[in-house]
C-alpha positions in Angstrom: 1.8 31.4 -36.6 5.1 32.8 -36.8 6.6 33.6 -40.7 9.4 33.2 -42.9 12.2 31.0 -41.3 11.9 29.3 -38.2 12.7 30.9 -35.1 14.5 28.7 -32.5 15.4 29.2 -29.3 18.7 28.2 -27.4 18.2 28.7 -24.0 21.8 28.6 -22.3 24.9 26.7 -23.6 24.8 24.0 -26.3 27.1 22.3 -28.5 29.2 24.8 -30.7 28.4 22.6 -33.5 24.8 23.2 -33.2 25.6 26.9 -33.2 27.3 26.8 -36.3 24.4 24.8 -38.0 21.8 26.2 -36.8 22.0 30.1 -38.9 22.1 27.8 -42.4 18.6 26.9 -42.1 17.3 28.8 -39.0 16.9 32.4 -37.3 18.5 31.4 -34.1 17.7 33.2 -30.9 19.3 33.2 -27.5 18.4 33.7 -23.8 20.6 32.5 -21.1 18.9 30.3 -19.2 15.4 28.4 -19.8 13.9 30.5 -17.6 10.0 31.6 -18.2 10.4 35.1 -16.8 13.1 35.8 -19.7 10.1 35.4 -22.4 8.5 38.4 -23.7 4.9 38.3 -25.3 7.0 39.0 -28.5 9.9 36.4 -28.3 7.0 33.8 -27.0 5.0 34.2 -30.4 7.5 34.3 -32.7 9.7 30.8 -31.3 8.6 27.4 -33.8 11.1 25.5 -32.1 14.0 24.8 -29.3 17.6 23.5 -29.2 18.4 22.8 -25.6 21.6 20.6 -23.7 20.2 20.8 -20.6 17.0 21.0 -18.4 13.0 22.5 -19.8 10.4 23.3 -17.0 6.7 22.5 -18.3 6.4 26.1 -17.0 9.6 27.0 -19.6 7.5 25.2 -22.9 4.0 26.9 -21.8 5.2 30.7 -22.2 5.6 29.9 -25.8 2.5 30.4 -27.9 3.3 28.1 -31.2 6.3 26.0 -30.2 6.4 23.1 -32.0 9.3 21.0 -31.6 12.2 20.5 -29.0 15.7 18.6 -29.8 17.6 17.9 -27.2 20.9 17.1 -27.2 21.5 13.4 -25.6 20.0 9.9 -25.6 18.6 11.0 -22.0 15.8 13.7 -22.0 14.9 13.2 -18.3 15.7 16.6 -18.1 12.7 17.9 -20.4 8.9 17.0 -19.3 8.1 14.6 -22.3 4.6 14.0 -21.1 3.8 17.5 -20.7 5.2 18.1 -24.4 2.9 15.3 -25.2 -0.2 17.0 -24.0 0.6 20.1 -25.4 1.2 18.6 -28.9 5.0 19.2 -28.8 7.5 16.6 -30.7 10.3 16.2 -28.5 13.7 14.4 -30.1 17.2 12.8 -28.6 20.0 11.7 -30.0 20.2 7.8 -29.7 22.5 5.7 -31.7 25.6 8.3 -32.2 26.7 7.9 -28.8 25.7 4.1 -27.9 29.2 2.8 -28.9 30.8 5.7 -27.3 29.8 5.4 -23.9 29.5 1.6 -24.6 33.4 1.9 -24.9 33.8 4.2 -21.7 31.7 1.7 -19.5 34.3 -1.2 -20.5 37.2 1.2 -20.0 35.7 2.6 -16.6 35.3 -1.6 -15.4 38.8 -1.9 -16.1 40.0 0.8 -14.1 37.9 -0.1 -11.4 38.5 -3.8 -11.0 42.4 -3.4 -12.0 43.3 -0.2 -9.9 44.6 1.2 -13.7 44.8 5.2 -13.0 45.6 4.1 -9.5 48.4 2.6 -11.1 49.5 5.2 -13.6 49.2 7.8 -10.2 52.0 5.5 -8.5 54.4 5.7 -11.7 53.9 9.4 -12.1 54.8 10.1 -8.6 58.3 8.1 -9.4 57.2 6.0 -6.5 58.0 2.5 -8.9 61.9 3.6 -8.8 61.4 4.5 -5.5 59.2 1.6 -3.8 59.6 -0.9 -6.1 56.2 -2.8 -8.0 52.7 -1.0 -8.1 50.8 -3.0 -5.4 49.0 -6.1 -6.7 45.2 -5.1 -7.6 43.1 -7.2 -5.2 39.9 -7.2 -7.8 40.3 -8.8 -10.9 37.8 -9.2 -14.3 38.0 -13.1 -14.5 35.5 -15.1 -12.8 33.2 -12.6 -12.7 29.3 -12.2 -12.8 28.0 -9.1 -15.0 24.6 -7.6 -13.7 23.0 -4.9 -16.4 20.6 -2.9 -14.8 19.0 -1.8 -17.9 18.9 -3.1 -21.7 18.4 -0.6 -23.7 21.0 0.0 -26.8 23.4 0.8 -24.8 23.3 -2.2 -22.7 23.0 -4.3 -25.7 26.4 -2.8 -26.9 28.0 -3.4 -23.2 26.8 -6.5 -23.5 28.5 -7.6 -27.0 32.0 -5.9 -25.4 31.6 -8.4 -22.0 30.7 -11.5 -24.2 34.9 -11.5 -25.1 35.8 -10.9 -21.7 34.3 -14.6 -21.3 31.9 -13.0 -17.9 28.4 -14.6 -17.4 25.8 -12.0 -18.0 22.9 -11.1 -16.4 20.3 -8.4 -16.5 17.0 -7.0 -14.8 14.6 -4.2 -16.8 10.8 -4.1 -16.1 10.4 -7.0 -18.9 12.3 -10.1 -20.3 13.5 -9.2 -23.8 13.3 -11.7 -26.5 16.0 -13.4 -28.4 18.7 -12.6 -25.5 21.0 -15.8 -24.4 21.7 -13.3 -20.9 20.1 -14.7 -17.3 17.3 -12.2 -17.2 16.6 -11.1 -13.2 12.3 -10.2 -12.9 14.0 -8.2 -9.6 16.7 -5.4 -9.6 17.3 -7.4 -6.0 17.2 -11.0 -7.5 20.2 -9.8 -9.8 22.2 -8.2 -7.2 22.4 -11.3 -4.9 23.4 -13.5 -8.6 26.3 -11.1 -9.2 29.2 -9.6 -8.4 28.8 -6.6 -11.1 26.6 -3.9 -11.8 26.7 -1.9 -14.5 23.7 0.6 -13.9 22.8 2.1 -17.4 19.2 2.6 -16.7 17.6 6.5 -17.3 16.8 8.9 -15.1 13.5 8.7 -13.7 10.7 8.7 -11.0 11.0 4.7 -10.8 14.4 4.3 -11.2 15.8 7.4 -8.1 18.1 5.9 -6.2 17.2 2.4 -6.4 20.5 1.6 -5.7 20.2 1.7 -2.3 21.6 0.0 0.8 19.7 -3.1 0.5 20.7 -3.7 -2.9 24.4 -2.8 -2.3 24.4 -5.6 0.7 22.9 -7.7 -1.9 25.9 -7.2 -4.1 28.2 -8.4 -1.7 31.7 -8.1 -0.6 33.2 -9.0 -3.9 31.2 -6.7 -5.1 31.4 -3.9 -7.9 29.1 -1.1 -9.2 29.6 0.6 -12.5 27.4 4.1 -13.1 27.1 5.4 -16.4 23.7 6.0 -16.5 22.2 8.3 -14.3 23.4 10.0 -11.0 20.3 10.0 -9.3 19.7 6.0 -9.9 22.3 5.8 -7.0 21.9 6.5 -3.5 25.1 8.2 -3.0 25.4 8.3 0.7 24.7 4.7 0.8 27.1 4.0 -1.7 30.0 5.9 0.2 28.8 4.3 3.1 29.0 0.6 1.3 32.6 1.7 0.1 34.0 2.5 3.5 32.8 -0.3 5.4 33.4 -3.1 2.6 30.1 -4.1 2.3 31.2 -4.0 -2.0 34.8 -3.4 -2.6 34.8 -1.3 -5.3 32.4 1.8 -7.6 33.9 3.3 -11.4 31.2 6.3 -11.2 30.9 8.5 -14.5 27.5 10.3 -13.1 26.5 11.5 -9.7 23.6 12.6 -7.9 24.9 16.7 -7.7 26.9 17.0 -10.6 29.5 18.8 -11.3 29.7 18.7 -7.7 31.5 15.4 -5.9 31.4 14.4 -1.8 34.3 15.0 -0.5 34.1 11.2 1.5 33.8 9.5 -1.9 36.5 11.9 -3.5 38.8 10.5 -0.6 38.1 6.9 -1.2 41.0 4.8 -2.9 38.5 2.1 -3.8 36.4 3.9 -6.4 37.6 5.1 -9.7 36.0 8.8 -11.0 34.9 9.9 -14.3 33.5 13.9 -15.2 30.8 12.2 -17.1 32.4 11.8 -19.9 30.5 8.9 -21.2 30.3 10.3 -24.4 32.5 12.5 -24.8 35.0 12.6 -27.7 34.9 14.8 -30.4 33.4 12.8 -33.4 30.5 11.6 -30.8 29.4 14.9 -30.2 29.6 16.2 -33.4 27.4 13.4 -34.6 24.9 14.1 -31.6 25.1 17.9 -32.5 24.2 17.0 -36.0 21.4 15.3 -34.9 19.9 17.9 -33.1 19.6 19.9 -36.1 18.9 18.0 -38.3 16.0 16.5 -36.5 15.0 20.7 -36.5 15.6 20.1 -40.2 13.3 17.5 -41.2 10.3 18.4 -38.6 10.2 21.8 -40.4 10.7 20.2 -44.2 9.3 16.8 -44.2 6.4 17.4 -41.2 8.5 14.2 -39.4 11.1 14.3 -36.8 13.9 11.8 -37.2 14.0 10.6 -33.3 11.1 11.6 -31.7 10.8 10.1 -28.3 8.2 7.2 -27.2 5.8 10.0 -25.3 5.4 12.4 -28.3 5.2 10.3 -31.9 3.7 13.2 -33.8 3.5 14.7 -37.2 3.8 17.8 -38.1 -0.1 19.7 -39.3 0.2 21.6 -42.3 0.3 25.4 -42.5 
């Protein structure tokens, strides 16, 4: 087993904050991408731990002989293979909590500007085209009278969910399982809720079970008045059937902050006035990610003090053995 301080890996770019807090407790080394061929027999027995924004193979985690713990940075760790650290013994951590108000805030805001035409509307002004031509055009969507779907109901839906309540929308939601103690019409179908509402905010994570099930048929279930809201996952939504929805009114209106090939965009949705387009930004402000950068570390901290991460995920609940 590897001596003296821990040894952890950053494979690629991370928060700066993590940088900066990771040499007060750790030896921190780097490679630039999480690529296996980059570990040597030496750097694979020496690394207790990685720090990692981004993606980790199964392939990536076995070329290290006594990893013990990965913290990822985000709520979302579709991009690691939880049930392969699982197997292998591996704690794997996120960072709930710091950014569920965040993004909780973004998803209202990104609703507003889709429904309202709002950056639409600041485009017009900009262009001088209100001295010009007169009045912004009259948005034809509006907020009131409208029928929330949550696809997902996690805490961050639970937070959406609060913010809508004052908006005076009916809510609904779909996940696998009722949850208790919730006054919201609870759908046992993703379909079922689609053809109640007029809204859907997707907030559901990125999965096997949950890859573009957004699809055509649920879109057409959604309706004309229809509007979808992503700030979960990119590849929840079918994107071609999306654009395709868009273009020929089968639901007036998407606020995307995710998509299926990010940071790339289609070029047909990019030219459609009906949607309103967000560089996943969710979470984005400065005090957020400081608070998610701490986290990372910290969870690093306490695994390698205490022998207990502080948010391990549901696949890998472990302790840490002694010596």
């Amino acid at each position: 087993m590897p001596q003296g301080r821990p040894r952890i890996l950053v494979p690629g770019k991370i928060n700066t904050r993590v940088l900066d807090r990771l040499p007060d407790h750790f030896e921190p080394v780097f490679v630039s991408a999480a690529d296996p061929a980059l570990i040597t027999p030496e750097l694979s027995a020496g690394i207790s731990g990685i720090a990692v924004q981004g993606k980790i193979s199964a392939a990536f985690m076995d070329a290290f002989a006594h990893l013990e713990i990965i913290a990822n940075f985000g709520v979302g760790y579709d991009g690691v293979d939880a049930v392969h650290a699982g197997h292998k013994g591996i704690v794997l951590t996120n960072t709930p909590d710091v950014l569920t108000e965040e993004v909780a805030d973004t998803t209202i805001g990104l609703l507003l500007n889709t429904v309202r035409q709002l950056p639409q509307a600041e485009r017009w002004l900009r262009a001088g085209r209100w001295a010009r031509d007169g009045a912004f055009p009259l948005s034809p969507l509006t907020l009131r009278g409208r029928t929330v779907g949550l696809y997902g109901m996690g805490r961050i839906g639970l937070a959406i969910a609060k913010r809508l309540e004052s908006f005076g929308v009916a809510i609904h939601y779909h996940t696998r399982t009722a949850r208790e103690g919730l006054a919201y019409v609870y759908h046992p179908t993703l379909k079922d809720m689609a053809a109640a509402v007029d809204t859907i905010i997707v907030i559901v994570p990125g999965t096997d079970s949950t890859s573009k099930t957004i699809n055509a048929e649920i879109l057409a279930a959604l309706g004309a008045n229809g509007v979808l809201i992503n700030v979960g996952r990119g590849s929840t939504v079918d994107e071609a059937a999306l654009t395709d929805a868009l273009q020929r009114g089968v639901i007036a209106g998407a606020g995307l902050d995710v998509f299926e090939n990010e940071p790339h965009v289609g070029d047909d949705l990019m030219a459609l006035e009906n949607v309103s387009l967000l560089p996943h930004v969710g979470s984005a402000s400065q005090a957020t990610r400081n608070g998610m950068a701490d986290l990372v570390v910290d969870n690093l901290v306490a695994w390698f003090t205490t022998g207990k991460a502080l948010t391990p995920v549901p696949e890998t609940p472990f302790t840490r053995k002694a010596g």
